[in-house]
N, CA, C and O atoms as a DFTB+ gen file, in Angstrom:
664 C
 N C O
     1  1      11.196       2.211      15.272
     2  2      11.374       1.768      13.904
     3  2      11.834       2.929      13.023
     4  3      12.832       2.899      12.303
     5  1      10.859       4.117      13.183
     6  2      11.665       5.165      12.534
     7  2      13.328       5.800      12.544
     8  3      13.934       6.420      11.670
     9  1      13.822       5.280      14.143
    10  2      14.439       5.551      14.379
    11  2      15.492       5.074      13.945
    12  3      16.186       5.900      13.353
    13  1      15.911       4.018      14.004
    14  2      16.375       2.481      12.980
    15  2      16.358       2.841      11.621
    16  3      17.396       3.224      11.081
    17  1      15.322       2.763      11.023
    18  2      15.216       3.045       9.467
    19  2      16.317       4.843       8.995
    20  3      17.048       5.028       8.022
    21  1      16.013       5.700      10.011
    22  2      16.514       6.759       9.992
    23  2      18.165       6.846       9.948
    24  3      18.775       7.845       9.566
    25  1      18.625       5.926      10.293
    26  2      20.188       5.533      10.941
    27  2      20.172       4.667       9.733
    28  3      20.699       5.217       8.766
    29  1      19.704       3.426       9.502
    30  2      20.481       3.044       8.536
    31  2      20.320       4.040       7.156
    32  3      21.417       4.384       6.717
    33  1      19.525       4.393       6.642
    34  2      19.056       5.567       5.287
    35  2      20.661       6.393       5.214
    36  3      21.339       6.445       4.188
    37  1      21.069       7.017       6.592
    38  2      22.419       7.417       6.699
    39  2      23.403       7.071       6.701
    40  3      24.428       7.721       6.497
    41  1      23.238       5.529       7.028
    42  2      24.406       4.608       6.740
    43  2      25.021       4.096       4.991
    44  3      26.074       4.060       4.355
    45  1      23.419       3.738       4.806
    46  2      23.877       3.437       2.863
    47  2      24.238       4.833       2.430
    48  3      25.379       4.885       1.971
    49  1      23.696       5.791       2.442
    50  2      23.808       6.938       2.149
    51  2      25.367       7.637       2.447
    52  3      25.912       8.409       1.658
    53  1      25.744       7.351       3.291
    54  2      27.386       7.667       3.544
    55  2      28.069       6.271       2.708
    56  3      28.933       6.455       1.851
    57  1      27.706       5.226       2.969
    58  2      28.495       4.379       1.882
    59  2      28.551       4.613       0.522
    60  3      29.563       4.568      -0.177
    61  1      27.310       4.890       0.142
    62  2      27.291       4.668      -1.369
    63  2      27.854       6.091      -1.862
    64  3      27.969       6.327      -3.064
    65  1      28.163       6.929      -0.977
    66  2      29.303       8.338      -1.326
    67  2      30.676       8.126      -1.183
    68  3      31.503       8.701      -1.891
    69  1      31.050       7.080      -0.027
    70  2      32.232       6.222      -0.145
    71  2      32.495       5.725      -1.106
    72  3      33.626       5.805      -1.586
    73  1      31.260       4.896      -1.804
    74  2      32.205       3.648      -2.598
    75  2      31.671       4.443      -4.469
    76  3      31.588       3.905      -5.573
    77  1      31.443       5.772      -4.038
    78  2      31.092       6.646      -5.463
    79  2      32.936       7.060      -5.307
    80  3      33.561       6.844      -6.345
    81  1      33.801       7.634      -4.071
    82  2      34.830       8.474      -4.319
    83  2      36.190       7.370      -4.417
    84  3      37.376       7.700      -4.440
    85  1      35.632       5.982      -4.466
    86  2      36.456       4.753      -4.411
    87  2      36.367       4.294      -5.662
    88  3      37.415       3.935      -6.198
    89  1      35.546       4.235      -6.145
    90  2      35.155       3.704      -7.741
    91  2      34.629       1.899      -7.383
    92  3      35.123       0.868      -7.840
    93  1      33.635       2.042      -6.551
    94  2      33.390       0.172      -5.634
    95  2      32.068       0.201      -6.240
    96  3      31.522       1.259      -6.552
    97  1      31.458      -1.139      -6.439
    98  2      30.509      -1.044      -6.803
    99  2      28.977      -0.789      -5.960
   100  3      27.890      -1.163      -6.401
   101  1      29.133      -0.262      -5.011
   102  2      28.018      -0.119      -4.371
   103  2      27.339      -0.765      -3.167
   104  3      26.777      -0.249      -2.201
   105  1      27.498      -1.735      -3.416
   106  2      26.686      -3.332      -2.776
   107  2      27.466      -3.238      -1.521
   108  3      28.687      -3.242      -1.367
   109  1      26.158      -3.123      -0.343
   110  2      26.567      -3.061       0.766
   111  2      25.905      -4.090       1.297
   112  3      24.874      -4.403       0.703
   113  1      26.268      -4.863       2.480
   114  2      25.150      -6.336       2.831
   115  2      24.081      -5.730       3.658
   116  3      24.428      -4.761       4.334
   117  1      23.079      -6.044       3.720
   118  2      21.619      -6.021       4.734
   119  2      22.135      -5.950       5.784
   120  3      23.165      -6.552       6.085
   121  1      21.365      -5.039       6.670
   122  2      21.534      -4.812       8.284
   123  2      20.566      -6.071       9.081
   124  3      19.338      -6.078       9.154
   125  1      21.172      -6.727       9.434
   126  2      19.790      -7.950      10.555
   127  2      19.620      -7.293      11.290
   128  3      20.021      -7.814      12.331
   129  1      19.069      -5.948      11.549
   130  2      18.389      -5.836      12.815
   131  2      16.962      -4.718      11.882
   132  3      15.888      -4.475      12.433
   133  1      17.231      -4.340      10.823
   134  2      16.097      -4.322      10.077
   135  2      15.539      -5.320       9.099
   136  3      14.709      -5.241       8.194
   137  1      16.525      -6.603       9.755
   138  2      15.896      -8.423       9.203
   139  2      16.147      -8.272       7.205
   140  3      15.432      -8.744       6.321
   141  1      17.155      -7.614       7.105
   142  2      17.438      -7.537       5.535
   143  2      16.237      -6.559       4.638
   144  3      15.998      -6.819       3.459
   145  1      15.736      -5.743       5.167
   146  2      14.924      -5.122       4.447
   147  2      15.369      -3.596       4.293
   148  3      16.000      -3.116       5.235
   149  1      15.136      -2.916       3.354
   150  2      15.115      -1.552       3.296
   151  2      14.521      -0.803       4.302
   152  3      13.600      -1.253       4.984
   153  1      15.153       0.714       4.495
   154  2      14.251       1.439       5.963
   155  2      13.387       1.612       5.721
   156  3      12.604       1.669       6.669
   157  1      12.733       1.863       4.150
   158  2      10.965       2.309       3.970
   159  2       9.761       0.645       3.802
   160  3       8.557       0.404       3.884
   161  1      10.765       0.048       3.595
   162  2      10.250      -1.550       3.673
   163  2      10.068      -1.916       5.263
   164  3       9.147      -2.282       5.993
   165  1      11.365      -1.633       5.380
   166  2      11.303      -1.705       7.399
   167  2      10.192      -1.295       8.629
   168  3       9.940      -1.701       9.764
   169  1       9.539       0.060       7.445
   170  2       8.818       0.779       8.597
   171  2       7.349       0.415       8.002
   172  3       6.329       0.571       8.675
   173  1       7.346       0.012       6.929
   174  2       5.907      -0.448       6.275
   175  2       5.522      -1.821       6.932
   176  3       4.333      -1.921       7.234
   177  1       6.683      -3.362       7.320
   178  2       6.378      -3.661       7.427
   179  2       6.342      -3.640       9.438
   180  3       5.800      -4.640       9.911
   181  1       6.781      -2.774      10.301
   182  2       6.792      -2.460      11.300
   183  2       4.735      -2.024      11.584
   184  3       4.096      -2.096      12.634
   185  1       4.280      -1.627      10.258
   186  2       3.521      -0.737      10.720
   187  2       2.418      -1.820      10.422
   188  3       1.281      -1.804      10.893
   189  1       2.928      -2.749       9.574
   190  2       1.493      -3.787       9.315
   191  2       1.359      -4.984      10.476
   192  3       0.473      -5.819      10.662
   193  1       2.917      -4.650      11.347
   194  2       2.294      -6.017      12.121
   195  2       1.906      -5.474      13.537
   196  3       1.931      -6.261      14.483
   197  1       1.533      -4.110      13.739
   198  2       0.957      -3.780      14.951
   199  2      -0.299      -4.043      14.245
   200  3      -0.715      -3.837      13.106
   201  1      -0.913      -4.747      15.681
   202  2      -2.596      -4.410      15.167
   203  2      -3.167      -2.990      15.007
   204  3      -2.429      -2.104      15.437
   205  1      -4.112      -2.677      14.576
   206  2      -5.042      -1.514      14.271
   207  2      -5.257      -0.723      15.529
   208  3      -4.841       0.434      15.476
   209  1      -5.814      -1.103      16.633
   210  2      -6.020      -0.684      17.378
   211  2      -4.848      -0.219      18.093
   212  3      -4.841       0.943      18.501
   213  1      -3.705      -1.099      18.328
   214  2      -2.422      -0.164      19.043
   215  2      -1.842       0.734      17.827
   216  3      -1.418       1.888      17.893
   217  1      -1.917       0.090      16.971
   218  2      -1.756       1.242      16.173
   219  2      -1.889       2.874      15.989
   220  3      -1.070       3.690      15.565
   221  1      -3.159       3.026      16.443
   222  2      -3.853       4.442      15.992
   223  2      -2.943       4.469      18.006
   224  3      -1.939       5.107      18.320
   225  1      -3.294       4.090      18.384
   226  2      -2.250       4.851      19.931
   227  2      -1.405       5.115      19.717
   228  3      -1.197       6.296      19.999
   229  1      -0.303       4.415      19.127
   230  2       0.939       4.783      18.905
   231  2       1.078       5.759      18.234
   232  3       1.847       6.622      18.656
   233  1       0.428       5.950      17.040
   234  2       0.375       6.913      16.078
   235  2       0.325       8.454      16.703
   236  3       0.938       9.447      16.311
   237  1      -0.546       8.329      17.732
   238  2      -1.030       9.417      18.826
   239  2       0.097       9.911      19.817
   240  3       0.368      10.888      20.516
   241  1       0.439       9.062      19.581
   242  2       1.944       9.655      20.967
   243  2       3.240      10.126      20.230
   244  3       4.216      10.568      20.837
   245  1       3.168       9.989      18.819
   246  2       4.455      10.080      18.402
   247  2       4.681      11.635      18.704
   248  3       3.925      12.409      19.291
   249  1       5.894      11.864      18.155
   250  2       6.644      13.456      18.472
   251  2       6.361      14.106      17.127
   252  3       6.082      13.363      16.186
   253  1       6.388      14.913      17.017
   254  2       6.647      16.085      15.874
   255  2       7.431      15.550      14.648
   256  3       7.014      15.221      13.537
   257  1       8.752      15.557      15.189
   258  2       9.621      15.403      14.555
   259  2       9.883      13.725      14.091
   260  3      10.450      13.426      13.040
   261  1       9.505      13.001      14.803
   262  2       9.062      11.126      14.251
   263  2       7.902      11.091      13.187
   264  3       7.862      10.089      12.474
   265  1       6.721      12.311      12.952
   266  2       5.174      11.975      12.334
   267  2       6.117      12.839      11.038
   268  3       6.163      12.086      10.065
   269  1       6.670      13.823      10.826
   270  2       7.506      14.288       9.754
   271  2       8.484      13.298       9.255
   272  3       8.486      13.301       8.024
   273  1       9.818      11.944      10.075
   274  2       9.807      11.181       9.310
   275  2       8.979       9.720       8.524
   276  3       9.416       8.997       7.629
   277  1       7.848       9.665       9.150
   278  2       7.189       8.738       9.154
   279  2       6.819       8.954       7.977
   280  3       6.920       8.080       7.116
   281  1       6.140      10.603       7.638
   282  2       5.411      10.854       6.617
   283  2       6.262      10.808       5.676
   284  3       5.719      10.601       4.591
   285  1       7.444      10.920       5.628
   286  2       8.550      10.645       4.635
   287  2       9.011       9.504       4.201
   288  3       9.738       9.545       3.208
   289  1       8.711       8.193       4.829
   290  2       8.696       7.002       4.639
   291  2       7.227       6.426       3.781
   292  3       6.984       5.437       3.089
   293  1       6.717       7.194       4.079
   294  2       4.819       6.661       3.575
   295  2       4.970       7.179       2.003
   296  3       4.747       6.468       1.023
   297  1       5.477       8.837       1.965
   298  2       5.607       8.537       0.910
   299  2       6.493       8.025       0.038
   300  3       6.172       8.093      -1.148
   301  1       7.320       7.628       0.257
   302  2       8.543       6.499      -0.687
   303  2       8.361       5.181      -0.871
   304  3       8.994       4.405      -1.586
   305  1       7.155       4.936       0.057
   306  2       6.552       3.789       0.134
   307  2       5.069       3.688      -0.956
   308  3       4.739       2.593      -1.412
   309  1       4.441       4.689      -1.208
   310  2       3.424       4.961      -1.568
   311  2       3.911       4.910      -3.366
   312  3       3.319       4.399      -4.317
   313  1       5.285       5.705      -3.303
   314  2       6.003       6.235      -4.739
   315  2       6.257       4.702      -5.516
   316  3       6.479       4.457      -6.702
   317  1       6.108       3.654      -4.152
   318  2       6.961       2.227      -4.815
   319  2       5.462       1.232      -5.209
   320  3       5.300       0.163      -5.799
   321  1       4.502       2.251      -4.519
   322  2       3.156       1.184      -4.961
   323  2       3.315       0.138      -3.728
   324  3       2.691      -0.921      -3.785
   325  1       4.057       0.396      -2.737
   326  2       4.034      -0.667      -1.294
   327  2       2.892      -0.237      -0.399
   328  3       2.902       0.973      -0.173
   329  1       2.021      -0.841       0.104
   330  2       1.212      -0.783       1.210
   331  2       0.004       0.261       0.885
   332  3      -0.339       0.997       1.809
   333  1      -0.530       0.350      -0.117
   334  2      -0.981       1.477       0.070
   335  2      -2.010       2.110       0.564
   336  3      -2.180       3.305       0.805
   337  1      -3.028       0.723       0.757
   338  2      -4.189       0.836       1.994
   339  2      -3.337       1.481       3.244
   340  3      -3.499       2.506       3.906
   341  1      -2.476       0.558       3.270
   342  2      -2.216       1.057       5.095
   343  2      -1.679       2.659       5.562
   344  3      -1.898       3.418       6.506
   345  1      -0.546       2.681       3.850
   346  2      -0.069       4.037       4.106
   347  2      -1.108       4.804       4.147
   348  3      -1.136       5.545       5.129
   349  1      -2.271       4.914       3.172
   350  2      -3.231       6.194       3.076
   351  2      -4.186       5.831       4.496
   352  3      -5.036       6.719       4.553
   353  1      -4.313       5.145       5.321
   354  2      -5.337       4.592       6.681
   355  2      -4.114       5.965       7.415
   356  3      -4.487       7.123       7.599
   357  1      -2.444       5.380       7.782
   358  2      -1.749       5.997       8.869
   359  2      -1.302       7.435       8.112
   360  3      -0.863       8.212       8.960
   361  1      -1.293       7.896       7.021
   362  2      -1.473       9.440       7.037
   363  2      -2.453      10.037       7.348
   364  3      -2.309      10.847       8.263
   365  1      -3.565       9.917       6.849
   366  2      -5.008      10.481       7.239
   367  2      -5.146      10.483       8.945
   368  3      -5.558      11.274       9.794
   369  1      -4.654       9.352       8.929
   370  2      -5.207       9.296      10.826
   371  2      -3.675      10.543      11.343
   372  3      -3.991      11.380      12.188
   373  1      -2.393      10.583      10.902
   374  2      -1.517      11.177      11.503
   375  2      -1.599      13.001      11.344
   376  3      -1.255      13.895      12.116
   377  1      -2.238      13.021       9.934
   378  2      -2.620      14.520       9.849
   379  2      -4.205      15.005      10.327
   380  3      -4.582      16.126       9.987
   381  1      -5.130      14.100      11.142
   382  2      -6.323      14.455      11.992
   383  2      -5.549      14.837      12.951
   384  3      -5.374      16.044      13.122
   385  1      -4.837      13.757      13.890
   386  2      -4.402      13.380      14.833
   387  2      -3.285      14.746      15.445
   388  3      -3.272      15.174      16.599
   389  1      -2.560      15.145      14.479
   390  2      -1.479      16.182      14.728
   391  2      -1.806      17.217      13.825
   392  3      -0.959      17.552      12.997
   393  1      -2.962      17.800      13.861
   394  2      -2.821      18.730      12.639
   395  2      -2.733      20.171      13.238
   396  3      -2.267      21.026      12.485
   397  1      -3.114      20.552      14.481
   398  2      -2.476      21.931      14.759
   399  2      -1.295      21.825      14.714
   400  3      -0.888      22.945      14.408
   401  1      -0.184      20.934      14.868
   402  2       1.648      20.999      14.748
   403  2       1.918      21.039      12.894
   404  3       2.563      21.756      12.129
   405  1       1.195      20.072      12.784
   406  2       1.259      20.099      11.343
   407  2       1.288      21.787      10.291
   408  3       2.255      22.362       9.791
   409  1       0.123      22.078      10.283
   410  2       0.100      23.341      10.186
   411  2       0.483      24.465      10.666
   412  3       0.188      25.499      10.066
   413  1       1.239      24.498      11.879
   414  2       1.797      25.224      12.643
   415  2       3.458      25.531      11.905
   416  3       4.153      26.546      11.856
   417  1       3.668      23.987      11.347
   418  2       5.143      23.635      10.827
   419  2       4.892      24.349       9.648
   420  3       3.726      24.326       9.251
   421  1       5.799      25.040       8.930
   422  2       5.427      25.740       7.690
   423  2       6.447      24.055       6.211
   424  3       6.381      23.682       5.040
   425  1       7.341      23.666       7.776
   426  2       8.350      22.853       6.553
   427  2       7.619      21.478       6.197
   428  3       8.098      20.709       5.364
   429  1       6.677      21.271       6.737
   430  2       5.674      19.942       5.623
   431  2       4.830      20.026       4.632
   432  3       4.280      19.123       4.001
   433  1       4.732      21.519       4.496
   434  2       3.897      21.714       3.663
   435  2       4.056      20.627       2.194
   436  3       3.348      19.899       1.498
   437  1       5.476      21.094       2.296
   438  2       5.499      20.484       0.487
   439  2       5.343      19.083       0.713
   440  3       4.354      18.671       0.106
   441  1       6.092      17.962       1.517
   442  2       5.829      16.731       1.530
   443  2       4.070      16.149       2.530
   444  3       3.754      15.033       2.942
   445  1       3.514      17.130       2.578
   446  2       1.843      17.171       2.824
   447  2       1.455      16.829       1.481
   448  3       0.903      15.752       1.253
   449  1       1.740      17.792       0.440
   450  2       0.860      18.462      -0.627
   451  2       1.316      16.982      -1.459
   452  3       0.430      16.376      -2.062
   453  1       2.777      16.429      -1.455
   454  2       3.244      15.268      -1.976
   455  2       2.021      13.995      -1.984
   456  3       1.348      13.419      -2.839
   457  1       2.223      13.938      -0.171
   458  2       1.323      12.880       0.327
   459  2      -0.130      12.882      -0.098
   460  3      -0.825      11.923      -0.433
   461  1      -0.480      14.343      -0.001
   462  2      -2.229      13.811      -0.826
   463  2      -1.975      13.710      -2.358
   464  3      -2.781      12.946      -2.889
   465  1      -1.390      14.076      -2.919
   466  2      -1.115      13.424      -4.438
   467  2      -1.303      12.131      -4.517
   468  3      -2.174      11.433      -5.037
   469  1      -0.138      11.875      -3.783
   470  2      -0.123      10.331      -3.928
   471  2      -1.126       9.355      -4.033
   472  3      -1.270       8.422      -4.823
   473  1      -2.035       9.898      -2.732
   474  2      -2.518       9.146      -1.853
   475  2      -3.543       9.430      -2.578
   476  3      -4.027       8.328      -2.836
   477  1      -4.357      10.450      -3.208
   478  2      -5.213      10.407      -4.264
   479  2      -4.880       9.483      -5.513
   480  3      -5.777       8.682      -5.775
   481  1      -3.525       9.435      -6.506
   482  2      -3.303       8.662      -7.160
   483  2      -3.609       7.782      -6.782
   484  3      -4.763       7.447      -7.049
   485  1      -2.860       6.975      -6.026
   486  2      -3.169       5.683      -5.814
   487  2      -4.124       4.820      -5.192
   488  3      -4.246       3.610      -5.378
   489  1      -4.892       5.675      -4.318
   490  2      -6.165       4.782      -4.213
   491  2      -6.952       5.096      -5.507
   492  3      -7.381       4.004      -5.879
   493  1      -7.234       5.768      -6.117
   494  2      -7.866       6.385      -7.737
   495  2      -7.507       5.189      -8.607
   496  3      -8.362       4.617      -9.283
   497  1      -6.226       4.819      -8.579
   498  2      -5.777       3.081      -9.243
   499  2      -6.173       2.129      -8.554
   500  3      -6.321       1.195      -9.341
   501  1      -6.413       1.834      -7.618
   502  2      -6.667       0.697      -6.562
   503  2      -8.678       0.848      -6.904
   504  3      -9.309      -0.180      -7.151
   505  1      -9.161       1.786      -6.868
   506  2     -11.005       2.178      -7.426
   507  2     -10.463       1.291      -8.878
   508  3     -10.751       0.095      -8.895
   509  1      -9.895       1.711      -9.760
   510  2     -10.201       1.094     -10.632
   511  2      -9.911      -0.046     -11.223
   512  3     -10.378      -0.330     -12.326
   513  1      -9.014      -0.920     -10.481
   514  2      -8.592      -2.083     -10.274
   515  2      -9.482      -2.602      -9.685
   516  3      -9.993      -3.561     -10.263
   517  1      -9.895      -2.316      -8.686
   518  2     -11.458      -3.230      -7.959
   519  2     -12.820      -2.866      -9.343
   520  3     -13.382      -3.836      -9.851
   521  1     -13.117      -1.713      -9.706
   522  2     -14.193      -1.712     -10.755
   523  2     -14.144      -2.762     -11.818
   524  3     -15.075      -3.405     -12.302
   525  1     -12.262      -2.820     -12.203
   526  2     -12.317      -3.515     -13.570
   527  2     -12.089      -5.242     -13.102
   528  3     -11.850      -6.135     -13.915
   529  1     -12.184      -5.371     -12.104
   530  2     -12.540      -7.020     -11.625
   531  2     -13.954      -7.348     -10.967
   532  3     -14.563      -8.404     -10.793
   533  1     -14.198      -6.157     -10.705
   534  2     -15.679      -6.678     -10.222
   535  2     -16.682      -6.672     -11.512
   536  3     -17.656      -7.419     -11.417
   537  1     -16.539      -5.882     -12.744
   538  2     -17.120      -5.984     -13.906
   539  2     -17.037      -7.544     -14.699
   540  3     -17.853      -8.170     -15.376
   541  1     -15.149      -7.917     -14.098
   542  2     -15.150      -9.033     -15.257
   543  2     -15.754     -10.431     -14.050
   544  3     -15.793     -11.613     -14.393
   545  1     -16.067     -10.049     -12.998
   546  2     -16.704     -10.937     -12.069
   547  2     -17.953     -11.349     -12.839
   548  3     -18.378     -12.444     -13.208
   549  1     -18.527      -9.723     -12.991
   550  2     -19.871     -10.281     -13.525
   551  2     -20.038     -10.687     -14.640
   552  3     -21.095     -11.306     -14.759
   553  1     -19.291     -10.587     -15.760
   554  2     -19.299     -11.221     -16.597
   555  2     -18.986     -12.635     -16.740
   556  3     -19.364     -13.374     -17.648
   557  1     -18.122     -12.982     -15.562
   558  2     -18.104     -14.282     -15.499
   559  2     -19.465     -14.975     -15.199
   560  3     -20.049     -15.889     -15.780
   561  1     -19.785     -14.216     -14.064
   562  2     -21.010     -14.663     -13.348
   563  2     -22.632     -14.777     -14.336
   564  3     -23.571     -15.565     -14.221
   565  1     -22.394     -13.561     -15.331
   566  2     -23.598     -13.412     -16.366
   567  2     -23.504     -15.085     -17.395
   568  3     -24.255     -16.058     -17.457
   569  1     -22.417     -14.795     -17.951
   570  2     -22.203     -16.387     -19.327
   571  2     -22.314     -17.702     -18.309
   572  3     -22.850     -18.651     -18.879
   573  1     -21.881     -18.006     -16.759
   574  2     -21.977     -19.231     -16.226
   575  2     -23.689     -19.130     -16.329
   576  3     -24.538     -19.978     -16.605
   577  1     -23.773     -17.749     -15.990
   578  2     -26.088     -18.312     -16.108
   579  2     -25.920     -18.733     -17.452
   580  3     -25.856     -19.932     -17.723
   581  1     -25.838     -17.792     -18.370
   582  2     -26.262     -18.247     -19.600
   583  2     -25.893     -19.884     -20.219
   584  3     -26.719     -20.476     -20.913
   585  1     -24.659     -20.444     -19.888
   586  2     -24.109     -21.842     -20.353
   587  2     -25.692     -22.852     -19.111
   588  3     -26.314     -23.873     -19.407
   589  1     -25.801     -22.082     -17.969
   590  2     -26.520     -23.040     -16.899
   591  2     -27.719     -23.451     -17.872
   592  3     -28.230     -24.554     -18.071
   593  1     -28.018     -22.089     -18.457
   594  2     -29.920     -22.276     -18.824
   595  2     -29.708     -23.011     -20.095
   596  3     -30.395     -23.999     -20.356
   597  1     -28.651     -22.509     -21.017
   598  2     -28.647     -23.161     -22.595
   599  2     -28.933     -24.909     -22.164
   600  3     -29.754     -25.710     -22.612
   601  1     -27.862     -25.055     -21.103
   602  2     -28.330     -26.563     -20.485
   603  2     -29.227     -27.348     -20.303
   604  3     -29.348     -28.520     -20.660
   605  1     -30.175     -26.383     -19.469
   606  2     -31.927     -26.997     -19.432
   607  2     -32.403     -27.134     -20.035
   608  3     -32.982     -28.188     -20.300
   609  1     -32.445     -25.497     -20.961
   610  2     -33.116     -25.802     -22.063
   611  2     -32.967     -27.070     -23.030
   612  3     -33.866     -27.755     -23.518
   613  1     -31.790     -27.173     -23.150
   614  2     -31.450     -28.327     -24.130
   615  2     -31.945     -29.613     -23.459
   616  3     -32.579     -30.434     -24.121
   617  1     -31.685     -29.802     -22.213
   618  2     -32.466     -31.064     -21.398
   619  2     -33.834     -31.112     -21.475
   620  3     -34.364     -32.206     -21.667
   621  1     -34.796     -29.692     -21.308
   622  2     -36.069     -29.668     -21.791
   623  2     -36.497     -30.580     -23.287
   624  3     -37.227     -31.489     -23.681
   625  1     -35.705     -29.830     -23.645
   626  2     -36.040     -30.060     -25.367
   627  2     -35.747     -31.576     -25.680
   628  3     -36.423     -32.103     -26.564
   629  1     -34.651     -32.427     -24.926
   630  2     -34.392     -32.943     -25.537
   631  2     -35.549     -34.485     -24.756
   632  3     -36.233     -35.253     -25.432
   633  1     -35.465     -34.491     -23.867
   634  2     -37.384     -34.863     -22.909
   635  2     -38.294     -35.127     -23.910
   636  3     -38.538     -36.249     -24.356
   637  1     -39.069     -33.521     -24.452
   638  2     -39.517     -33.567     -24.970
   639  2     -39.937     -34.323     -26.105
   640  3     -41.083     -34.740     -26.272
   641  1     -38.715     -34.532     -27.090
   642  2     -38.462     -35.259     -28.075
   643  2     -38.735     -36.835     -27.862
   644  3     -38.928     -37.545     -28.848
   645  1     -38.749     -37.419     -26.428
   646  2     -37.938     -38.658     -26.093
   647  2     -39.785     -38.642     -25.881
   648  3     -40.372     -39.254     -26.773
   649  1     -40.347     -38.239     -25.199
   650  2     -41.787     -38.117     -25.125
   651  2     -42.714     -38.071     -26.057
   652  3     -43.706     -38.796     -25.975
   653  1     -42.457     -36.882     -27.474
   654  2     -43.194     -36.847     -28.352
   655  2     -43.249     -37.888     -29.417
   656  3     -43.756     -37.550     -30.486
   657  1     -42.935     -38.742     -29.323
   658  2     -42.783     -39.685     -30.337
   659  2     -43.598     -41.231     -29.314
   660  3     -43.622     -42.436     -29.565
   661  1     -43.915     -40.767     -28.658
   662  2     -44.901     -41.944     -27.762
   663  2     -46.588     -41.503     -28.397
   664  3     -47.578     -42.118     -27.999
């Protein structure tokens, strides 16, 4: 998939320098063999339909030079707000997984230092997107008691009335 996504990225990328020295408007048609999707769309959704478990294998066998573009796809993917459970699950597991090469490489540093940015941003938004719905949960959940009891009460009371006059 990387490999694919890698080839076409070079393909629009030589077109859209073509049709910059042509004066064309740009618009090139979808490749069907990445099923009309972008290469960082391509490899996000490549990566959600392995299950979990072959997943982290695969992840394990890759090469050097495939976990450097991968990580370059995660983050353009991460930059678009796409996937971002999954991206921050397959970096973490790819920089345990390879981290003597990793660090060995002096040239990831900067798109490393990128990736935990990110990957701090955006789960840091995703915490507070779950806080600020689980708050208005309970507030839903607090006023349905309160409308439940105003209910009884009023059914109490209103008994009462139907009684006290006997």
């Amino acid at each position: 998939a990387v490999e694919m996504a890698d080839k076409e990225s070079k393909e629009i990328a030589s077109y859209r320098k073509l049709q910059e020295e042509r004066g064309g408007d740009g618009r090139r048609a979808p490749n069907p063999m990445l099923f009309g999707m972008e290469p960082p769309g391509y490899v996000l959704w490549i990566l959600r339909s392995v299950k979990p478990v072959d997943l982290e294998q695969s992840l394990l066998v890759l090469p050097l030079n495939h976990v450097e573009r991968l990580m370059h796809y995660l983050i353009i993917n991460l930059k678009r707000h796409k996937g971002v459970e999954l991206c921050a699950k397959v970096s973490v597991f790819l920089i345990k997984a390879h981290q003597a090469q990793i660090v060995a490489n002096r040239t990831m540093m900067t798109p490393l230092r990128e990736l935990q940015n990110l990957v701090r941003q955006r789960t840091s938004e995703i915490r507070d997107t779950v806080g600020f719905n689980l708050a208005a949960m309970r507030m839903v959940a607090r006023i349905a008691d309160e409308k439940k009891n105003d209910r009884l009460n009023y059914e109490e009371k209103s008994m009462k009335d139907i009684w006290g006059e006997l």
